[in-house]
C-alpha positions as MATLAB code, in Angstrom:
seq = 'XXXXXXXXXXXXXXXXXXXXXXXXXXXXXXXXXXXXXXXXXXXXXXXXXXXXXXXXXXXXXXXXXXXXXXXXXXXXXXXXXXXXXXXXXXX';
ca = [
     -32.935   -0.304  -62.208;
     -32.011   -2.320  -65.486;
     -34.674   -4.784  -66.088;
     -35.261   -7.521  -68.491;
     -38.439   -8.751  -70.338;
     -39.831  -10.340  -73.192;
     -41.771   -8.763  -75.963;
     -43.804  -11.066  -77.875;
     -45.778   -9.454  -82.112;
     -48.020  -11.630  -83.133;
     -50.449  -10.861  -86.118;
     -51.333  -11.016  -89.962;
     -47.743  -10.240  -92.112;
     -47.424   -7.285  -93.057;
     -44.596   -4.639  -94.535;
     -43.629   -2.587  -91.258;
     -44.035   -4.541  -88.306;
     -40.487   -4.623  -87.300;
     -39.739   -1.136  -87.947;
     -42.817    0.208  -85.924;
     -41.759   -1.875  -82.879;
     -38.544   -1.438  -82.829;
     -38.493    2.049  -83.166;
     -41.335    3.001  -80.132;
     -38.254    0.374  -78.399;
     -35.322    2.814  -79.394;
     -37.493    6.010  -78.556;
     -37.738    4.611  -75.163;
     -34.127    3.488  -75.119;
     -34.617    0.001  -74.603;
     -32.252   -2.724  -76.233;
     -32.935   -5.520  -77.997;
     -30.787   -7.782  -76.714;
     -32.151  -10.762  -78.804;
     -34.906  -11.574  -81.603;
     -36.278  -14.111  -83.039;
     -39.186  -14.073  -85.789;
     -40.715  -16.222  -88.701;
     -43.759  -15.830  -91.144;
     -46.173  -19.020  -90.299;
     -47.963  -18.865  -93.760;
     -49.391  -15.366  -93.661;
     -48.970  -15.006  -90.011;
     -46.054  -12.780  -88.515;
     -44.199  -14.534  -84.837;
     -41.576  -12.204  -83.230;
     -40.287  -12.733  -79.602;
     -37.595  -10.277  -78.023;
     -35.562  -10.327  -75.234;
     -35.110   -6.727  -74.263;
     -33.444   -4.533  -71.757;
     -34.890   -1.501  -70.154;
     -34.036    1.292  -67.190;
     -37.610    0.898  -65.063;
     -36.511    4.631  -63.690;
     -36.665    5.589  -66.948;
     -39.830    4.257  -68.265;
     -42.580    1.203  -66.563;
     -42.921   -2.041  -68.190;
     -46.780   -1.147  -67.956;
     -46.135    2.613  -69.595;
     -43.649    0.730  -72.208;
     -46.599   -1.909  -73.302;
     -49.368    1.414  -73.504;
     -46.384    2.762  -76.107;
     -46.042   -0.891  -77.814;
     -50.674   -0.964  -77.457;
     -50.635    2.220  -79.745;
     -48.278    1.018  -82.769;
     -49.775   -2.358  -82.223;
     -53.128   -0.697  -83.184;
     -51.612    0.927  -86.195;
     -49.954   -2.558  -87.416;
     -52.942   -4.682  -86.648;
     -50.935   -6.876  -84.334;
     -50.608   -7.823  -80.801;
     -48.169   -7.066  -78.702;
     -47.288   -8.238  -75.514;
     -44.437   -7.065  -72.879;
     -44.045   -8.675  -70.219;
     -41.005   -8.628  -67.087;
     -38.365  -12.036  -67.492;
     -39.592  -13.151  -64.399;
     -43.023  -13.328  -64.936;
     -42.400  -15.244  -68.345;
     -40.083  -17.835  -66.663;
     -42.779  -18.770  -64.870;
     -45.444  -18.960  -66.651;
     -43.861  -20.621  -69.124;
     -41.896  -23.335  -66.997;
     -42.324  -26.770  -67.300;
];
């Protein structure tokens, strides 16, 4: 079942943080579908909109994946199903 959620990097700038999250995202073949980032001062935003096959791999087991580069990068990471971002961020 193709499913859609949002993936949300927050955390101090830093060379790499793309590449390490978009990477664990390929290895899991999930597409970004859009992206959006910017540098506030010396703190990195990113927010995708991603596809992924949840026969293939969990939204949970895809966010322990993202948890463990996150570590590495000193960021946070967040991934979280369309749905449940629609609403909790409706007005």
């Amino acid at each position: 079942m193709r499913s859609r959620a949002i993936v949300t990097v927050l955390g101090k700038d830093r060379v790499g943080i793309v590449a390490g999250v978009s990477r664990v995202l390929a290895e899991n073949n999930v597409n970004i579908e859009d992206i959006s980032q910017t540098i506030m001062q010396d703190f990195f935003t990113m927010i995708m909109l991603v596809t992924l096959d949840e026969d293939t791999i969990s939204i949970p087991t895809l966010q322990d994946k993202l948890d463990s580069v996150a570590e590495e990068l000193g960021v946070k990471v967040t991934v979280q199903h369309e749905d449940i971002f629609r609403y909790m961020h409706r007005l």
